[in-house]
N, C-alpha and C positions, 0 to 999 in steps of 0.2 A: 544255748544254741539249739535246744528244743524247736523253733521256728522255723527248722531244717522239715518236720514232719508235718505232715497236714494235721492232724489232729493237736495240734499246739502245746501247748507247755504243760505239764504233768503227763500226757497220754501216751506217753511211751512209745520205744519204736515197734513199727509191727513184726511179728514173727518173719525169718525169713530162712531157707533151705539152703545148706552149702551149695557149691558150684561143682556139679560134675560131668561136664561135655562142653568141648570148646570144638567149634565158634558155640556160644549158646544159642540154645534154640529160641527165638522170639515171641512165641508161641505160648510159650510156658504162665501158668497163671499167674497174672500179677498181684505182688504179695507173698507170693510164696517162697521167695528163692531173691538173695541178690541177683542183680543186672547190670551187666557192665554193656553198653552205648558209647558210639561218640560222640564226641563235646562237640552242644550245638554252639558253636560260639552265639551266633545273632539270638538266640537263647537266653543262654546259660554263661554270657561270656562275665559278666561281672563276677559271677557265684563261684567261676573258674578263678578269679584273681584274690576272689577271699579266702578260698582253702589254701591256695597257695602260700598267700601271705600266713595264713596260722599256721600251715606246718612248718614256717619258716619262724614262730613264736613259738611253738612249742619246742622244736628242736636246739633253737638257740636263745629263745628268751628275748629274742625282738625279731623286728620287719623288717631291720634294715638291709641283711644279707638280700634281699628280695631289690632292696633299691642296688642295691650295691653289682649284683647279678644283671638286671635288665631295666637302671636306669630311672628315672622320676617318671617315666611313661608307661603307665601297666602297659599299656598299646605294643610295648615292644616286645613283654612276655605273649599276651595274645597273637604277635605275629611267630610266636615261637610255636606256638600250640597248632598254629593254621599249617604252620609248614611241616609238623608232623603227621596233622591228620589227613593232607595232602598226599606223605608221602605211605602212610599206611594208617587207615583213620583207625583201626584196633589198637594202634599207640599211645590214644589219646584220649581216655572212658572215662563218663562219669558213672558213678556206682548207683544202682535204684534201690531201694528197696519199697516195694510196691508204689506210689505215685511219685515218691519222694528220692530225692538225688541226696546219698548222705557221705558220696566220699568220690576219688577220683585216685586213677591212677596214669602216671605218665613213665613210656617205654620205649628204650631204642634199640634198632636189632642190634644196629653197629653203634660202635663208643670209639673213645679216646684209646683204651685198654684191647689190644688184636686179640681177635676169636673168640670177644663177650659183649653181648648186647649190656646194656645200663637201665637199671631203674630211677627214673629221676623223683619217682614222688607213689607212697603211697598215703592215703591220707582218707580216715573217717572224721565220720562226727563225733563229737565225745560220747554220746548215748551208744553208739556202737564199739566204742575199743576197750579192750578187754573183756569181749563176750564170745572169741570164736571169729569175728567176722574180719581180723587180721588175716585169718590162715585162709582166708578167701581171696583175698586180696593176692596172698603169694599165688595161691595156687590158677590164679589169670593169668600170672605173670609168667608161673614155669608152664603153664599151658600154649601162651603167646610164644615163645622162646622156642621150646620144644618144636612146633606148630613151622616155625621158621627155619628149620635145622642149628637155631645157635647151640653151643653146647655148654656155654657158659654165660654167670650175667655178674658183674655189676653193682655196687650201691655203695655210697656213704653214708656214716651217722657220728651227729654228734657227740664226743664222747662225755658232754653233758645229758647223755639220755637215758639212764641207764631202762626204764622202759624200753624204748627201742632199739637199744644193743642185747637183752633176753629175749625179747620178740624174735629177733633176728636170728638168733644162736639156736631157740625153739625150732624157726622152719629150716634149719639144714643151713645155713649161710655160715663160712666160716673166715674168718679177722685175719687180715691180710696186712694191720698193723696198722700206724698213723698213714694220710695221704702225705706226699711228698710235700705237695703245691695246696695243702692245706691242713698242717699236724693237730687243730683242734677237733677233724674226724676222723672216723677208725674208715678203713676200705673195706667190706665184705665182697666175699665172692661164693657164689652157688654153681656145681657142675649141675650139667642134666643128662641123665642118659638116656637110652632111645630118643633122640633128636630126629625130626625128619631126614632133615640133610643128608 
């Protein structure tokens, strides 16, 4: 998956600076620091349907929760994406790291669950995870959150991950047990304090 970076296959991903100030400043030298943007769909919208589908491989070892979710039409996950970044485009980011888009993250203030925003998706490229740039990831998310007055968020994982269930448990998220309406994932949940709100 090297063909994520401009410099192609061997050249490694470039250097890049945690995130610390939300909304991020735009400004900021490119290459220097992850960047989280909204998803151009007319873009970006294919490259949007391939992370998806892989974090949907890596968390369960196939695509098909993906069809299973929104259907034999990516068009209908795309229409999912359009109507979040409609309703607040910071919900719907792809990740930069200096020219290159290497992961994406999808966010809602409100869920299914009262008085917690949901993380639906956080998702690098393999050359990025397990180097640090997970805990970038969260910390968009409890920056978004916060940012919105939510006080709480949100997520599942499969409990085929164990990667992603020590990631989780690392940034403060804590195991809220099986889902009801789906007992092959675990529910996390993260409070935040000083929330706007």
């Amino acid at each position: 998956m090297t063909a994520y970076f401009r410099g192609g296959i061997g050249s490694g991903p470039p250097s890049c600076r945690p995130v610390d100030s939300y909304p991020l400043d735009p400004s900021q030298e490119p290459g220097s620091m992850l960047r989280f943007a909204p998803i151009d769909l007319d873009t970006h919208g294919d490259l949007s349907v391939r992370f998806k589908q892989e974090a949907f491989l890596v968390s369960s070892g196939s695509i098909d929760p993906f069809y299973e979710v929104y259907g034999n039409d990516p068009e209908n996950y795309l229409d999912w994406v359009r109507h979040g970044l409609q309703h607040d485009p910071e919900s719907r980011v792809h990740v930069w790291c200096g020219g290159s888009i290497v992961g994406q993250v999808e966010l809602s203030e409100n869920s299914d669950y009262p008085g917690a925003g949901y993380v639906h998706l956080y998702f690098l490229v393999p050359e990025l995870r397990g180097r640090g740039s997970g805990a970038e990831l969260d910390d968009y998310a409890t920056l978004f959150f916060k940012h919105r007055g939510v006080q709480a968020a949100r997520l599942s994982v499969s409990r085929t991950n164990p990667g992603a269930l020590a990631f989780y448990a690392r940034q403060g998220w804590v195991p809220l047990g099986p889902r009801d309406d789906h007992p092959a994932s675990f529910l996390f949940e993260k409070q935040f304090e000083g929330s706007e709100g």
